[in-house]
Each structure stands twice: as structure tokens, then as C-alpha cells.
C-alpha positions in Angstrom: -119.0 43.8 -71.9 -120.2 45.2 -68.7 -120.0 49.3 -70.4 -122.2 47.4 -73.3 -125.1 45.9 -70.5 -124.8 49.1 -68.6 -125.4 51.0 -71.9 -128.3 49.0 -72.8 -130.0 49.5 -69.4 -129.4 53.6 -69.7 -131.3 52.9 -73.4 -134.3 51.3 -72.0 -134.6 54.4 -69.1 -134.5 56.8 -71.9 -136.7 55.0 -73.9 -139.7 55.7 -71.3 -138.8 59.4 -71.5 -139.4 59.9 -75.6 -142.4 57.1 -75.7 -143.4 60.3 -77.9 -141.5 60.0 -80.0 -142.5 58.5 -83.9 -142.1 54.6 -84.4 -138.7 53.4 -85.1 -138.7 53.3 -89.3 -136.9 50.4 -90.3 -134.3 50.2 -93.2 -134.1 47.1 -95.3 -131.3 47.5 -96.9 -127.5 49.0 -95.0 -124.0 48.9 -97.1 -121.0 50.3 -95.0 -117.9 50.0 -94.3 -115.6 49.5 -90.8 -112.1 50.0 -90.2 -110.9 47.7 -86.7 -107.4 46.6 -84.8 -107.9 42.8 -84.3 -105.5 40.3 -81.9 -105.6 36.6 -82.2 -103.2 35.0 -79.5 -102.7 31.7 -78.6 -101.1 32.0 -75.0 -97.5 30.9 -74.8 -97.4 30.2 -78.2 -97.6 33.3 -80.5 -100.1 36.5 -81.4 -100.9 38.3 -84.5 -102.0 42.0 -84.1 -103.2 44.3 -87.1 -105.4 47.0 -88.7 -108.2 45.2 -90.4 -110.6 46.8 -93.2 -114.2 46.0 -93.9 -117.0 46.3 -96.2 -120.4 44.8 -95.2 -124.3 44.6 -95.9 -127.8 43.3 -94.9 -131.1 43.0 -95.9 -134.0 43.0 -93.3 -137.6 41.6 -93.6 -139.5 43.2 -90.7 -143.5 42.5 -89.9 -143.8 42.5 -86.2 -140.8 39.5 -86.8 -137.6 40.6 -87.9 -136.2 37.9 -90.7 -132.5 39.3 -91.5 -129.1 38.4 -93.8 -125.9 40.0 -93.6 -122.7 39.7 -95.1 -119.1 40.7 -94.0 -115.5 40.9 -96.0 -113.1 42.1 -93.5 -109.2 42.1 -94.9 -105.7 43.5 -94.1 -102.4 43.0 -92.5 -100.9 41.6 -89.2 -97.9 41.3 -87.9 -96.7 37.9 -85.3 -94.8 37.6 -82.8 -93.8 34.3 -81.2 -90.7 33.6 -78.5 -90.2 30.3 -80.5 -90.1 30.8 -83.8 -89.3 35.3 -84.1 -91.2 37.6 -85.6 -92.9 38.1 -89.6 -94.4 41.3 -90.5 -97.1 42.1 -93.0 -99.5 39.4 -93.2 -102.1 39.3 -95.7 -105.6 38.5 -93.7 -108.8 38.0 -94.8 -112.4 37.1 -92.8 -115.8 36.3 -94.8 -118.7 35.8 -92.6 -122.1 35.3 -93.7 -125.4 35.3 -90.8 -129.1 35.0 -91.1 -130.9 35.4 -87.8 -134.9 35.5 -86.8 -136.2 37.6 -84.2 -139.5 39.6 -82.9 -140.1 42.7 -82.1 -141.2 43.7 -78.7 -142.5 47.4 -79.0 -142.5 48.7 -75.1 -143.2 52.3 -76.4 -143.9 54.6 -79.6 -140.3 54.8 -79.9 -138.6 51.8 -78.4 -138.2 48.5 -80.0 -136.5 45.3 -78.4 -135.8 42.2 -80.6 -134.5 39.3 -79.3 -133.1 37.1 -82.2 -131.2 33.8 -83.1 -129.8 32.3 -85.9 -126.9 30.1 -88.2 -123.5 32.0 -88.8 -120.3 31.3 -90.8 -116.6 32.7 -90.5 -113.5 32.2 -92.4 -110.4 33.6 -91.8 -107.7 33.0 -94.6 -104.2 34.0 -92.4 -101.4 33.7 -95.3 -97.8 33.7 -94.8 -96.6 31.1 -97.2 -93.6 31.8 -98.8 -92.3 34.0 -96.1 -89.5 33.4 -93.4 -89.8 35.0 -89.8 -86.3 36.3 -87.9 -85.6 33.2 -87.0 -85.8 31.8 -90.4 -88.9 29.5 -89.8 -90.7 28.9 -92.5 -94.6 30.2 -92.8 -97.5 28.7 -94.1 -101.2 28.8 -94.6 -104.1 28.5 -92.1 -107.9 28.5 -92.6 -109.9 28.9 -89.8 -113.7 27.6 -90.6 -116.2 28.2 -87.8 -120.1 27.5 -87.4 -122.2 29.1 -84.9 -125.4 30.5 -83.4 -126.2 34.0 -83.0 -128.3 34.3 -79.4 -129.0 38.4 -78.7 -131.1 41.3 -78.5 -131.4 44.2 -80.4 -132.7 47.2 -78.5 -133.7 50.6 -80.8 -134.7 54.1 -78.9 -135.8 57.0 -81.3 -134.7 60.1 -79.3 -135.1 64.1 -81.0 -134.2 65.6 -83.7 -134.2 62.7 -86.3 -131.4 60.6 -84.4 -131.6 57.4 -82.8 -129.6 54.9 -80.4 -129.6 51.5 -80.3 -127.8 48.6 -78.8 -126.9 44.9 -79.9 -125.7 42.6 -77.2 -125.0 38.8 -78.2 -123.7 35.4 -77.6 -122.0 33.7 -80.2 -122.8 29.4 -79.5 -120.0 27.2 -81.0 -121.3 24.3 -83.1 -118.0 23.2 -84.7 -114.9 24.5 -86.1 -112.3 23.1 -88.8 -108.3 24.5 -88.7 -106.7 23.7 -91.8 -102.9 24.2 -91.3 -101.4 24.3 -95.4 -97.7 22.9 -94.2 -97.6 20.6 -97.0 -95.6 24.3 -98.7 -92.6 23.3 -96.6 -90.6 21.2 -97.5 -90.8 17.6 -95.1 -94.1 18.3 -93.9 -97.8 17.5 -94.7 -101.1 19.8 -94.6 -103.4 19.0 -91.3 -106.5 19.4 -90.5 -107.8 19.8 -86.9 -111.5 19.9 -85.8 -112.4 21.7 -83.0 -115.4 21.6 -80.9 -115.0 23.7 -78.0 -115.6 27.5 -78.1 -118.1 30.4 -77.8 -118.1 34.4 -78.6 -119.6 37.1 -77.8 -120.2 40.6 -79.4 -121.5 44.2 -78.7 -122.2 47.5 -80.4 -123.7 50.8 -80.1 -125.3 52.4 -82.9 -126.4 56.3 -83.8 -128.2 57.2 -86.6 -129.5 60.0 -88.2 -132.5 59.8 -90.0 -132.7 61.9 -93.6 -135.0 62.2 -96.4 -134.1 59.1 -98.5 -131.0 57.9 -96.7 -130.0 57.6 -93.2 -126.8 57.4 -91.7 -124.9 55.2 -89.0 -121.8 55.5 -86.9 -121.4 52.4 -84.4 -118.3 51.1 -82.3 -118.1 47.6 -81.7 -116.3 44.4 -80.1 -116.2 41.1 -81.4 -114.5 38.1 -79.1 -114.0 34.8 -79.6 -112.3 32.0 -77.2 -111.8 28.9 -78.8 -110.3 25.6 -76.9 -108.0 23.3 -78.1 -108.3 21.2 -81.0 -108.7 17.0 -81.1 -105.5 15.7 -82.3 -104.3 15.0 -85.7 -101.7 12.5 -86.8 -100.2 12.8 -89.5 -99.0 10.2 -92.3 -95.5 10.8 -90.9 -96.6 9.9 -87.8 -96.3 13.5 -86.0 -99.6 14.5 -83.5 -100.9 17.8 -84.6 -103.1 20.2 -81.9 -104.4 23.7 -82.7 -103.6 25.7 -79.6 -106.3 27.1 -77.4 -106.9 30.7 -78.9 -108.8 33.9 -78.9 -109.4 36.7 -81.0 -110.2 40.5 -79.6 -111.4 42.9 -82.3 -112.8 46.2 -81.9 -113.5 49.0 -84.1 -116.1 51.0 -85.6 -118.9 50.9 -88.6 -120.0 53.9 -91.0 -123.6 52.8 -92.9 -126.2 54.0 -95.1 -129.2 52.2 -94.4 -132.4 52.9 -97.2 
């Protein structure tokens, strides 16, 4: 997080150094694709760790305000690890996320652009291991994770020579509500919960370079995504057993290829 700020400030020096340099153009539409090693641990209890694949778009409305939707499918496999209950390899995973988020552009130069922005996201993460039996021979099950937050960030664009550009994208992530759906009703004696949680926040970073072509540009930016989530209210259920979804967080980081026309 601090390498991110101190990158953004280094942005905004050399942005007074090209203020020569042509206005930023702005691309409506991006398509890509990421590739990402993602850890989700809940401390003392287990962790999941795996190579995670992505495909992802957005469209952006920009007239001095910036009006943007975006869409992410990110799958693949992890493996866990718990002291309790052993370990399970191969894990099918799969997140869907969908944003839109409002901002305005603050021109400071010819070439630099700063858009603070906020808006309403969504995240699901589908984490399957029904049907499958760890070391120890515990049994697995499915979880849905359901979250519903707020963007809060800036966007900061520098258009530097020879057709390329940097930018920067530091944000906030605000934690309205979150629903955990745990599917144990698949083994046998138990029954499915559901645990809201309401505690949480994330944050995110990337840096972006792109080079600008004649119909097409093209973007190459690493990035981090966090979240820290607290621990759930408590579920009973109709046998009579409390239920909590462990404090947890998630650490991914990886990078994004784009076209953006």
C-alpha cells in the first residue's frame, strides 16, 4: 500500500514535467484478461492458496465526469490447509463482481488527469468442495461468500512520450453487508447456514501502462486487492448448534493485459 501512495506521488511530479504533452484520450470500452495468486485465511482456523484466472470489461462515459461499469469473472483452483481438519487439494473457485462508480475529472495539466470516484460494488465467491474428503477424512462442502460495498478512490492518468502513459488507482473498499452461506446440509447430520456479517472493509491498488495505437491501445497493470472481514453474528441452527463465520481475509495480487478502444 505504501509503494502504491509513493507511486502515485512520483506520478503527479512527472506530471508537471510533460504538461506538454496531448490530453489524456479516453477509451470507452477495455476487455482483458488477468492471471493472480489469491490467499483467503482465517487465522487459526484454515487458508486456501491458489492461481486464479480472469476475464474482465468496462464501459466508461466521460464528459468532464467520469460515469463507469465494469465486470469481473475470476476462476480457478485452491488448495486448503487446516491443523484441524488436514488438507484437500484442487478446489474449484469462482468470483463474479460487478461495480459502477461516478467520479470527476480534475485536469491539473495538458496531460494529467485526477478523478476521484465512488460508487455500489458486488462480489461472489462460489468456493466448492462438496463431495470431496480432506486427509483427515472430513467431509467438504459449499460456501458462498456474498458481499456489498462502496468503492471510495482516485484515479490519477500522466501521458508521458512516445505514445505511452502511466496511471495509478488507489481505493477504499466501505463494507455495507455481507452474507456467508455455508451448504452443510450435503453431509450427512447437518443443515445449510447462513451467517450475515457486517463488519469489514478493503482496499485495492494498481499501476497501469499503456500504449497508445492507431485504433487500439494496449494495457499491462499489476495490482492488489485486500479484504479483512470480521466475524459473523451467530447462527443457530434447527439442531440447536451456534454457527460463526471466522474473522477472515483475502490477499490477491496479480496482473491485467487490456485492449481499451
Amino acid at each position: 500500500m505504501k509503494k502504491l501512495l509513493a507511486l502515485t506521488v512520483c506520478f503527479m511530479f512527472i506530471g508537471t514535467i510533460y504538461s506538454f504533452a496531448e490530453p489524456v484520450k479516453q477509451n470507452p470500452w477495455e476487455l482483458g484478461a488477468e492471471i493472480s495468486h489469491r490467499k483467503y485465511k482465517e487465522p487459526g482456523v484454515m487458508e486456501q492458496t491458489g492461481i486464479m484466472y480472469g476475464l474482465f470489461g468496462s464501459y466508461t462515459y466521460r464528459n468532464s465526469y467520469m460515469l463507469k461499469a465494469e465486470g469481473l469473472f475470476n476462476f480457478g483452483q485452491v488448495d486448503y490447509s487446516s491443523v484441524s481438519s488436514g488438507t484437500m487439494n484442487s478446489i474449484d473457485d469462482y468470483v463474479v463482481e460487478f461495480r459502477g462508480l461516478a467520479g470527476y475529472d480534475f485536469p491539473v495539466s495538458t496531460g494529467t488527469v485526477y478523478t476521484p470516484y465512488i460508487g455500489i460494488g458486488y462480489r461472489y465467491l462460489n468456493d466448492d468442495m462438496s463431495g470431496k474428503l480432506t486427509s483427515t477424512n472430513a467431509a467438504g462442502y459449499e460456501r458462498e461468500s456474498n458481499y456489498i460495498y462502496s468503492p471510495i478512490g482516485i484515479e490519477a492518468i500522466v501521458v508521458l512520450k512516445n505514445d505511452w502513459s502511466c496511471g495509478t488507482t488507489l481505493e477504499y473498499d466501505y463494507f455495507w453487508q455481507g452474507t456467508q452461506k455455508s451448504n452443510l446440509g450435503s453431509v450427512p447430520g447437518y443443515y445449510d447456514i447462513e451467517n450475515d456479517q457486517e463488519k469489514g472493509y478493503g482496499f485495492r491498488g494498481s499501476v497501469e501502462f499503456k500504449k497508445k495505437g492507431e485504433k487500439v491501445d494496449y494495457a499491462i497493470k499489476p495490482f492488489i486487492r485486500y479484504w479483512k472481514i470480521s466475524d459473523s453474528k451467530i447462527t443457530t441452527d434447527p439442531g440447536g448448534t451456534s454457527w460463526k463465520e471466522p474473522k477472515n481475509t483475502t490477499t490477491e495480487f496479480g496482473v491485467q493485459f487490456a485492449a481499451k478502444f
